[in-house]
N, C-alpha and C positions, 0 to 999 in steps of 0.2 A: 215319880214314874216316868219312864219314856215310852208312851204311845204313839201309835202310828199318826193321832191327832196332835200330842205333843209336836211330834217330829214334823208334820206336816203347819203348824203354828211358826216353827222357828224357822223352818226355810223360808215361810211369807215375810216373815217380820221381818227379817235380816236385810230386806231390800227397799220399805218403804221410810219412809221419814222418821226418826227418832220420837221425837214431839208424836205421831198418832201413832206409836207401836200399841200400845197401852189400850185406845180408843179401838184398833181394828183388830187385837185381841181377845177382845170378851166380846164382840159384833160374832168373829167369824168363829169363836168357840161354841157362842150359843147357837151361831147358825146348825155347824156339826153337829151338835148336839140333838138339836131339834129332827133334825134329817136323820140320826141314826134311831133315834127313839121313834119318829115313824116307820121306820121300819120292821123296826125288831115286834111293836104295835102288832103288825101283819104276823108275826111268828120268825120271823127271820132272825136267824142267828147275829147274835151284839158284833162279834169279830167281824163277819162277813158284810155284817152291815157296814160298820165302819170303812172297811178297805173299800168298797163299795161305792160309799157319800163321796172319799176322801178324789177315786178315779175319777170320779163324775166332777168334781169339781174343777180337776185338771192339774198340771205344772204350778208348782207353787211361786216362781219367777214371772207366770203370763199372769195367774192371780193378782202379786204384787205389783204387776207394773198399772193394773188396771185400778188397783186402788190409790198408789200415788201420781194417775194420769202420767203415763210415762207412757210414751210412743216406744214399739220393739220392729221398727223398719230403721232402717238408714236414709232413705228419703220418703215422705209419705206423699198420698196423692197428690196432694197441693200443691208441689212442687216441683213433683218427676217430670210432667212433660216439658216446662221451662228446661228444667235441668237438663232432658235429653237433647232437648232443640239446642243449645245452648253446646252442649259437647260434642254433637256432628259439626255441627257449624265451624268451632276451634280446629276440631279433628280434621274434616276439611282441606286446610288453606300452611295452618303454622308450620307443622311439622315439615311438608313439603318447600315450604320456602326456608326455613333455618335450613335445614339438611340442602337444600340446594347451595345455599351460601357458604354452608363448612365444605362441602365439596369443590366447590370453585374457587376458596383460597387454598385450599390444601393443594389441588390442580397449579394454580399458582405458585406453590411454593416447590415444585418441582415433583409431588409426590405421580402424578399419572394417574392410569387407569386405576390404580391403588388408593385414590381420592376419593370412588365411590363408597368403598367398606366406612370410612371414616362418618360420611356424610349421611346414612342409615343408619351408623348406631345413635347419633344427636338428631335424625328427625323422631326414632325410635323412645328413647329419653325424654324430648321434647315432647312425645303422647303421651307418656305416663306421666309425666308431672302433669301435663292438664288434665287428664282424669283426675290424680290424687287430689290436686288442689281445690277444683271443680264441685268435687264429689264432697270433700272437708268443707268446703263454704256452706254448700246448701245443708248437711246433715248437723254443720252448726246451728242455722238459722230454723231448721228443723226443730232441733234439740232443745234450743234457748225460744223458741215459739216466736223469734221477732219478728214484728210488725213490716212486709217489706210492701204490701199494698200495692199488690198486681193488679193489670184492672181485667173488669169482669169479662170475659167470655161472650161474642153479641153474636147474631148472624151475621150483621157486617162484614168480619173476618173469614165468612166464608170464600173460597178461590171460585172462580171462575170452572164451570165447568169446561173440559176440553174440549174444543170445537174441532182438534185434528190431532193425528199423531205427536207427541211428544219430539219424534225425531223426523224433521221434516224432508222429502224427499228431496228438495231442493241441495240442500245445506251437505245431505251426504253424499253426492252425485262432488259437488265444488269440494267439497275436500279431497275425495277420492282422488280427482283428476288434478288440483295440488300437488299431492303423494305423487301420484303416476309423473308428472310434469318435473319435478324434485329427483326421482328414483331416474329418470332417463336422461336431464342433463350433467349427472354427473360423469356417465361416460362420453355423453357428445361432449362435452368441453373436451374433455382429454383426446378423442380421436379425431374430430372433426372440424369444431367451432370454439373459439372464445374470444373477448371482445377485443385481446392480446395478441397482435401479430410479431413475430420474427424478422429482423431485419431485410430475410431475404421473402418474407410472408407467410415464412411457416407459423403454424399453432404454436401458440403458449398457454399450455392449461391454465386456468388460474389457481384449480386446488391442485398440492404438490403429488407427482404422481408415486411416490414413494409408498403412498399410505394404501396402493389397492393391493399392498403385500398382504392387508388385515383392515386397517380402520375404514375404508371406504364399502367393502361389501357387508362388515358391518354393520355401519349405517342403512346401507339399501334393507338389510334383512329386517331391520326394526320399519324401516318404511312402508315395506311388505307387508307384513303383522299392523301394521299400520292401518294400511289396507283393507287387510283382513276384519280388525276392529270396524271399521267402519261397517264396515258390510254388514257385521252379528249384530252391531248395535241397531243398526236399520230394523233390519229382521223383528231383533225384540220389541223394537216401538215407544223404547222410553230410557230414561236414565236413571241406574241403580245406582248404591253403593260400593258392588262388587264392580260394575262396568267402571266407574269413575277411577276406583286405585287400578287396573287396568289400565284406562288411560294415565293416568299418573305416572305409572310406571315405564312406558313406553315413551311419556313424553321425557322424562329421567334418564331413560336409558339412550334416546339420541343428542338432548341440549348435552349432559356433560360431559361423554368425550368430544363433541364439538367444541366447548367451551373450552377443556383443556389443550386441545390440541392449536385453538385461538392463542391461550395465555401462555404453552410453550414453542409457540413460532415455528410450527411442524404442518398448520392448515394450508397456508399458503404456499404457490411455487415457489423456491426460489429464483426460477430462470426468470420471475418478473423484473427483478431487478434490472434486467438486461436492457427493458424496454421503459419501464417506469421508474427515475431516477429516485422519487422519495421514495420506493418501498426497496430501494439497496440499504437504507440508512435503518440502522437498528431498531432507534427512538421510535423513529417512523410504524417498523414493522411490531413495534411494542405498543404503541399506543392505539394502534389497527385493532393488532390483536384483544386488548383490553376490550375495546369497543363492542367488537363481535361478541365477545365473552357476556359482556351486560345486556346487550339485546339480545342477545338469548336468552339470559334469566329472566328476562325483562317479561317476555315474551310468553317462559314457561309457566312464569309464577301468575301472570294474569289471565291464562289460555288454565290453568286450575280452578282458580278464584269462579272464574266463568262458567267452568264445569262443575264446581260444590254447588253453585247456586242451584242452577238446572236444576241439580240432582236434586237437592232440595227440597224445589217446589216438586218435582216430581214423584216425591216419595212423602211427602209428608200428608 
């Protein structure tokens, strides 16, 4: 015969161990059994009964998995919060520094503002492989039940409760006025002052002035926005998630055209050569440039690193 208990048998069985098919067989026929025969006891019809037992009992996959102990999560509690701590963290710092690196060789090799597409698809890649990998390690150790012997949970590890806002008055006042100090000498060098004079004592900008056709008030506009961040960040009183790729991105968006514009020999005047003999000479203005280039990676990738922390503690 093929009954709905039949059919409800073989979908169980199909998924637990070979060796107890047999043994959880005549366990969970007599159970059925027993539970439709109480019923029908009451007057209730044999068929109704059955489909009835068969609902209540549930999914014959969730059944099976609970009688070969078989976990049906992909990470189970024991390990998801590791796991998530563990994947912000990654998420964070890596992505943002490979993608900065692919961007500033690719800058280097002469690609330009076309340097950034490159450098988002490999910080973009570079996050999914760490999720997938991340996610496959623990759902292995999961899976396979190994011993990884975390330790217990104390109140020790509790944080410090806040004694004051997260985002301190002080800190965003000094950045602010950084920005503002940043966004206003770029035009005083060019019309007024720089440390560069002229034979006869005229200004010599030190950044080239070619670039306020475009890269220069673009810079100012992110330092702006800049600005702007700071201020919202104020306001809200602590460091998100969402606020930090914000910053991230803002910081991204003024280190690499700076950096490219360092490693293709376009940042600087050239009228310096006039007045500064080693920055006439190539090498000279190549190995300048390089320099610029790294301290501002240098600069981004750790002005990150400092800001996941934050965030961190602040949200965890």
């Amino acid at each position: 015969m093929n009954t709905l208990t039949d059919r409800y048998l073989a979908a169980t069985l199909r998924s637990v161990p070979a060796q107890r098919r047999d043994e959880i067989s005549t366990e969970l026929r007599a159970s059925i059994e027993d539970m439709i025969e109480d019923r029908t006891g009451s007057g209730e019809d044999a068929a109704a009964a059955e489909r009835e037992v068969l609902t209540e009992l549930g999914n014959p996959d969730r059944l099976a998995a609970r009688y070969a102990d078989r976990r049906l999560q992909l990470i189970g509690p024991t390990y998801y919060l590791i796991w998530l701590r563990l994947l912000k963290l990654l998420l964070s710092f890596i992505p943002a520094i490979v993608g900065t690196i692919v961007t500033i060789v690719k800058a280097s090799e002469g690609q330009g503002f076309g340097a950034i597409g490159p450098g988002l698809v490999v910080a973009m890649q570079v996050a999914i492989q760490i999720a997938f990998w991340l996610t496959l390690t623990f759902a292995t150790i999961e899976r396979t039940q190994t011993a990884v012997g975390l330790p217990e949970w104390t109140v020790d590890q509790l944080p410090d409760a806040p004694a004051r806002r997260g985002i301190p008055l002080a800190d965003t006042i000094a950045s602010v006025i950084m920005l503002l100090l940043t966004i206003g000498y770029l035009p005083f060098q060019h019309y007024q002052s720089s440390w560069v004079k002229g034979t006869d004592g005229e200004n010599i900008p030190i950044v080239d002035p070619a670039l306020w056709s475009f890269w220069l008030p673009a810079l100012i506009v992110v330092l702006v926005a800049s600005v702007v961040f700071e201020i919202v960040k104020y306001r809200i009183g602590r460091w998100t998630w969402p606020l930090f790729g914000v910053k991230a991105l803002l910081s991204l968006a003024f280190a690499v055209p700076l950096a490219w514009l360092a490693l293709s020999d376009r940042l600087l005047n050239p009228a310096l050569g006039e007045r500064l003999s080693w920055v006439a000479e190539a090498e000279n203005r190549n190995s300048l440039g390089l320099a610029i280039a790294l301290l501002t990676a240098a600069i981004v990738i750790l002005d990150v690193i400092d800001t996941a922390r934050k965030t961190r503690q602040q949200t965890a």
